[in-house]
C-alpha positions in Angstrom: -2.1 5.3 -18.7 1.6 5.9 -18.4 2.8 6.5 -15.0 6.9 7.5 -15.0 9.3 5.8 -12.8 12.5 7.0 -11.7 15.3 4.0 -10.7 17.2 5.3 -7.3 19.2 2.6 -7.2 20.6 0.5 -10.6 19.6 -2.6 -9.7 15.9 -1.3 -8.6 12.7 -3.7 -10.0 10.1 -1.6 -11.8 6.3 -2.7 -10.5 5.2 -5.7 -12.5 1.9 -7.0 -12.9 1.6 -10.6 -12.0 -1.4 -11.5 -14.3 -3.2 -9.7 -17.2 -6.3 -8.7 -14.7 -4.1 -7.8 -11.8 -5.1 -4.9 -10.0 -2.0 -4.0 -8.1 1.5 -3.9 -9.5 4.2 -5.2 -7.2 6.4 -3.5 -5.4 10.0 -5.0 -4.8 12.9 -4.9 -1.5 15.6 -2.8 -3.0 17.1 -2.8 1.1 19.1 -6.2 0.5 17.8 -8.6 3.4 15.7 -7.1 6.6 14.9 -8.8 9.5 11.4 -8.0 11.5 11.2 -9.5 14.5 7.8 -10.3 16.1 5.7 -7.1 16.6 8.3 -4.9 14.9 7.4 -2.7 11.7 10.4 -1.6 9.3 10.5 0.7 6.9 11.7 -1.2 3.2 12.8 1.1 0.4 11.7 -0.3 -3.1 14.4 1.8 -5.3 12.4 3.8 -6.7 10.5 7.1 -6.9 7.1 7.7 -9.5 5.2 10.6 -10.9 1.5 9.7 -10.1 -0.3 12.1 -12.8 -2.9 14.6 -11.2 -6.4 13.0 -9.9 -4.8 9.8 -9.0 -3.2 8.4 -5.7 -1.1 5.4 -5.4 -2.5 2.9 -2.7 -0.6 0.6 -1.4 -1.7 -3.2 -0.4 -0.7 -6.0 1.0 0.2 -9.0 -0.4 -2.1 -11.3 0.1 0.1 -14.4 0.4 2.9 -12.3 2.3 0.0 -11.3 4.8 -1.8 -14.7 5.0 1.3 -17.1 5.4 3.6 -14.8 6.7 2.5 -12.8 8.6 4.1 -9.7 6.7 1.8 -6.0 5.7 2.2 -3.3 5.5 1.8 -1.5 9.3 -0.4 1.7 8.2 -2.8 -1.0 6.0 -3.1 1.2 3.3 0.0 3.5 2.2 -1.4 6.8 0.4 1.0 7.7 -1.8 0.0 11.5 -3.3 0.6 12.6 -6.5 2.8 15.9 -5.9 5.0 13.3 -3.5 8.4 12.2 -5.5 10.7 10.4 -3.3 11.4 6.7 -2.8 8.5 4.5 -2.2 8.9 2.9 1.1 6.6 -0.2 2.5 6.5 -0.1 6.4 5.8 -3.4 6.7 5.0 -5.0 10.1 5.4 -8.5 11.2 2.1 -9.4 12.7 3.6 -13.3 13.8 5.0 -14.8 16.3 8.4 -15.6 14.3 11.5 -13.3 13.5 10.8 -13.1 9.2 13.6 -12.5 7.1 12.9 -10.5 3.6 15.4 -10.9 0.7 16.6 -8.4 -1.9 14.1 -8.2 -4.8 11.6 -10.1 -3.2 7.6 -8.9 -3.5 6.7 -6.7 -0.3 3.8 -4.8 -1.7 1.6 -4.3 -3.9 0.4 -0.8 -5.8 -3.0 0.1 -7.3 -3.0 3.5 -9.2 -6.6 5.0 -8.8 -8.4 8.1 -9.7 -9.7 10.2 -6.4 -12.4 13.2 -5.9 -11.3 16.1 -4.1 -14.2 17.6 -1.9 -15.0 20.4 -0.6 -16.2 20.1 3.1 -19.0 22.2 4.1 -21.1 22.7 7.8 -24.3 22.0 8.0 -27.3 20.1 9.0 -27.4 16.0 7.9 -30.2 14.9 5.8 -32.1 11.9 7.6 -31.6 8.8 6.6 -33.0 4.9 7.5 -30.0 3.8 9.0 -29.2 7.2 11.1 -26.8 7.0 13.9 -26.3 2.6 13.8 -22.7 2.0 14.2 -20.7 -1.1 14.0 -22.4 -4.3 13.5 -25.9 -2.0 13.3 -26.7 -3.1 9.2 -27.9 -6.5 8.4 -29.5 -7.7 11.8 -32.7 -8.9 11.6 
């Protein structure tokens, strides 16, 4: 599947994938250098804008190694990026350490995963009953 970018800035980094099996494509700093202090989130522009076709949504990840070592995702967890939406990608990405973290001009912030969705159509009613019923959190698996 073809997905169309649009570059907003020249020197903008398409999403690459890193491996043959990769899921997610990354997604690049096109800001030049941000600082995020300790608890802070910041919003990180990637340069460029994309034409998700119809039936799909863009999700958008974490890195893992970005999030593990650094610290460093994405503050809503998963960005929902819609297919009708064509502005510039943005990351909000939130420093969960205890160190100021400085990100560079072109490097990896993100990651996106182009995925086919069902709309639904939500309807009243009574619940069929089921073996599990109202258990919550931590309610499957216990013994």
């Amino acid at each position: 599947m073809k997905v169309k970018i649009t570059k907003l800035q020249n020197d903008a980094i398409i999403p690459v994938y890193s491996s043959a099996s990769a899921a997610g494509a990354d997604l690049y700093n096109a800001s030049g250098t941000v600082v995020i202090n300790p608890s802070q989130t910041v919003f990180i522009g990637t340069g460029i804008a994309m034409e998700i076709p119809e039936g799909y949504v863009g999700l958008v990840y974490a890195r893992s190694g970005l999030a593990c070592k650094e610290g460093l995702a994405p503050a809503n967890k998963v960005g929902v990026i819609d297919s009708d939406y064509r502005g510039e990608i943005k990351v909000a990405l939130h420093n969960h350490s205890l160190k100021e973290r400085v990100v560079e001009k072109g490097e990896r912030i993100a990651q996106i995963v182009i995925t086919p969705y069902l709309k639904c159509e939500f309807e009243e009613g009574e619940l069929s009953l089921s073996s599990r019923g109202e258990g919550g959190f931590g309610s499957t698996g216990k013994l």
